[in-house]
N, C-alpha and C positions, 0 to 999 in steps of 0.2 A: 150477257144473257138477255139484257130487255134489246137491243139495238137491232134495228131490222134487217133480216135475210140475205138483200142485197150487200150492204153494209159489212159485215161481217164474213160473208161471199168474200167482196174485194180482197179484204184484210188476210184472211185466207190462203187466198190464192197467191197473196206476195210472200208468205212466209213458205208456202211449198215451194214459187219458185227460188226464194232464195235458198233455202235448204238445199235443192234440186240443182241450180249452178254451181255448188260447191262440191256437194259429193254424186254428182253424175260422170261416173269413170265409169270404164269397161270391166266390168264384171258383180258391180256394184245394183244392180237391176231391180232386184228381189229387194234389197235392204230401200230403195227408194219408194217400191209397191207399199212395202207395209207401211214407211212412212204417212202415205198419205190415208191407205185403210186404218191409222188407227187417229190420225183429224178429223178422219171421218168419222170413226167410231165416238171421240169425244165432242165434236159439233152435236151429234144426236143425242147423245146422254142428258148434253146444257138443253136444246129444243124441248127434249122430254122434260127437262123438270120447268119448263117454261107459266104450268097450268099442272091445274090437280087433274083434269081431264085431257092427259095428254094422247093426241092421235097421231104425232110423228112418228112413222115405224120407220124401217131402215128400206124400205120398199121407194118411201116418201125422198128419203135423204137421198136414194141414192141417182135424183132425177137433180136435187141442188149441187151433187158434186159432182154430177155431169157438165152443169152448166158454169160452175164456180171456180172449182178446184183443177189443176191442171192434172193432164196424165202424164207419168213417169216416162222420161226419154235419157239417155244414153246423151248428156252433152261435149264429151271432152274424148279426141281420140284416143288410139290405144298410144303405147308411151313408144314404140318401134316408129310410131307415122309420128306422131309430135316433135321428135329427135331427129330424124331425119335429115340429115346434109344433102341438099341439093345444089347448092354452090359450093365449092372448094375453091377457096383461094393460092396462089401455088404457096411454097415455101419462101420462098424469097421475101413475100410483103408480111409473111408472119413470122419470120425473125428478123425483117428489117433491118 
């Protein structure tokens, strides 16, 4: 809560991407969106209770998770192209 902006930026942005390298599969899009819309939603909630006069809106935040937080991408093919045999070995060297 007190650590500044940057700071907590970084820190952030390694938890989305790590989350992000693990369940960015093909079809999985949506569930990674809202991942980060609700870091984001809970980054702002800590900001707001930062100060009794808090003026971080979501207006504000959403220019720090422009800059901080990554955007959701699609990292792992689909499982027909991951699988894929492009060398065949004959039968003879795989029953040896």
């Amino acid at each position: 809560m007190h650590h500044p902006l940057a700071e907590v930026g970084k820190w952030l942005r390694s938890v989305i991407q790590g989350y992000s390298n693990y369940h960015a599969v093909p079809g999985n899009f949506a569930s990674l969106q809202c991942f980060r819309r609700e870091v984001s939603k809970r980054w702002l909630r800590v900001l707001q209770r930062r100060s009794q006069k808090s003026r971080m809106s979501w207006k504000h935040l959403t220019g720090f998770a422009a800059q901080w937080l990554p955007r959701p991408k699609i990292l792992h093919p689909y499982p027909y192209l991951r699988f894929d045999v492009t060398y065949l070995r004959p039968l003879w060297e795989v029953w040896g």
